[in-house]
N, C-alpha and C positions, 0 to 999 in steps of 0.2 A: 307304257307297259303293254298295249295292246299291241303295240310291234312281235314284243316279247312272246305271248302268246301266239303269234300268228304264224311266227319263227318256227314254234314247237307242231303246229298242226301238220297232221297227216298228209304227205302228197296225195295232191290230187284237187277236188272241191273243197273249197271250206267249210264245214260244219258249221255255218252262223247260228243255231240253236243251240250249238254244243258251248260254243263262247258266250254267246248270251247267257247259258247257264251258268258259266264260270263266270261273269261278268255278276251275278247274281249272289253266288253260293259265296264267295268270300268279300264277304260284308265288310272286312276290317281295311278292306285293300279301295274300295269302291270310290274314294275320294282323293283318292293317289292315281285314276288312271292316265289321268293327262301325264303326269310327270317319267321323266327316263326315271328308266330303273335304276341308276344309278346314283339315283336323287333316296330312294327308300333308305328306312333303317335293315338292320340285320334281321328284326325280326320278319318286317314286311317282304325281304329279299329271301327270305325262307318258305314262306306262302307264296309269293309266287313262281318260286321253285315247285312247288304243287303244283300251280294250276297248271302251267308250262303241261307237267308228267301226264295230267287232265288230261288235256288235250291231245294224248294219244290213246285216249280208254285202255289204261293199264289195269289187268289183273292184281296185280303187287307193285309197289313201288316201294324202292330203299333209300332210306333214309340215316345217312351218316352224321353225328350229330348235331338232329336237328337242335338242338337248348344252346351249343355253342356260339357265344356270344352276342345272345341274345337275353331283353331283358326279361324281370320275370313277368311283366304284365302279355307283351307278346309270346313268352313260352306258354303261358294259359290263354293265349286264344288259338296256337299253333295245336297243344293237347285236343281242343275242344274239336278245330277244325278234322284231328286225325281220327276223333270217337266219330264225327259223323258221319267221315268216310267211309268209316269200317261197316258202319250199321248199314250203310249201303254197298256193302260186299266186297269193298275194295282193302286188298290185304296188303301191312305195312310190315317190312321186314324193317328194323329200327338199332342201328347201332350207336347206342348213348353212354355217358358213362355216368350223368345225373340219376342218380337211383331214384328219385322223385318223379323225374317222368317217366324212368321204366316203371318205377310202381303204378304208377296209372294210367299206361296207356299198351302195358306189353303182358300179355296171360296167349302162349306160355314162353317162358323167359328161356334163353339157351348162354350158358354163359364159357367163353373159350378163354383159352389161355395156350402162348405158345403154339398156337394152329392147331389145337383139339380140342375137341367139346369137356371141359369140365363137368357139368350137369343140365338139366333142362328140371324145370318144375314151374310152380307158383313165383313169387316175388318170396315168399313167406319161405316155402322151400331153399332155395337159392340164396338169400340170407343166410341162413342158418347153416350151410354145406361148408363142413368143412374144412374140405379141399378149395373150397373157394375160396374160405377165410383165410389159408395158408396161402393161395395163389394172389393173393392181392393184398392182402394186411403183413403177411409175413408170418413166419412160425413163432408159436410164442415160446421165450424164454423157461 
């Protein structure tokens, strides 16, 4: 996996601090580094799709459904991973269709349909809209 990582770093010098750090920060990966990535589960191939984006100190990173076939124990270390992110200022654009980790990991929610914005609000909001109910549950009888 440190191949993988090494792959993704910035032309130029290598940040070895920066790696170290990632080497560090996902704790759940840390005993998988010897092995090909190809050897990981889905979940662990998810994380280190992070740290890969890491390793260019990204602003935002987008995330197309990260819960996709992954289990639940790695989606709750994958949530946790993205809350500590954020706390350290790193913003995740997140397109999922697990309403469970939108609920807890996405304020404020934008929800589209057909390539236009349905609504943007809360989770709470966005629930309840509905244009959204009809765009996705179907009109009711």
């Amino acid at each position: 996996m440190r191949e993988n990582l090494l792959l993704a770093a910035r032309s130029g010098p290598l940040d070895e601090a920066r790696l170290d750090w990632i080497f560090r920060y996902f704790e759940a990966l840390k005993k998988f580094w010897h092995l090909p990535a190809g050897n990981l589960s889905g979940g662990q191939k998810k994380l280190l799709e992070i740290s890969r984006a890491l390793m260019q100190e990204p602003e935002i990173i987008l995330l197309d459904e990260p819960a996709a076939g992954v289990s639940p124990v790695m989606i709750q270390v994958l949530g946790e991973t993205i809350l500590r992110l954020r706390a350290q200022g790193i913003t995740f654009a997140i397109i999922e269709h697990d309403m469970d980790v939108i609920a807890r990991l996405c304020d404020p929610i934008y929800v589209l349909a057909e390539g236009r914005t349905l609504t943007r609000g809360t989770f709470r909001e966005v629930a309840s809209n509905q244009e959204v109910m009809h765009a996705y549950l179907g009109k009711v009888a």
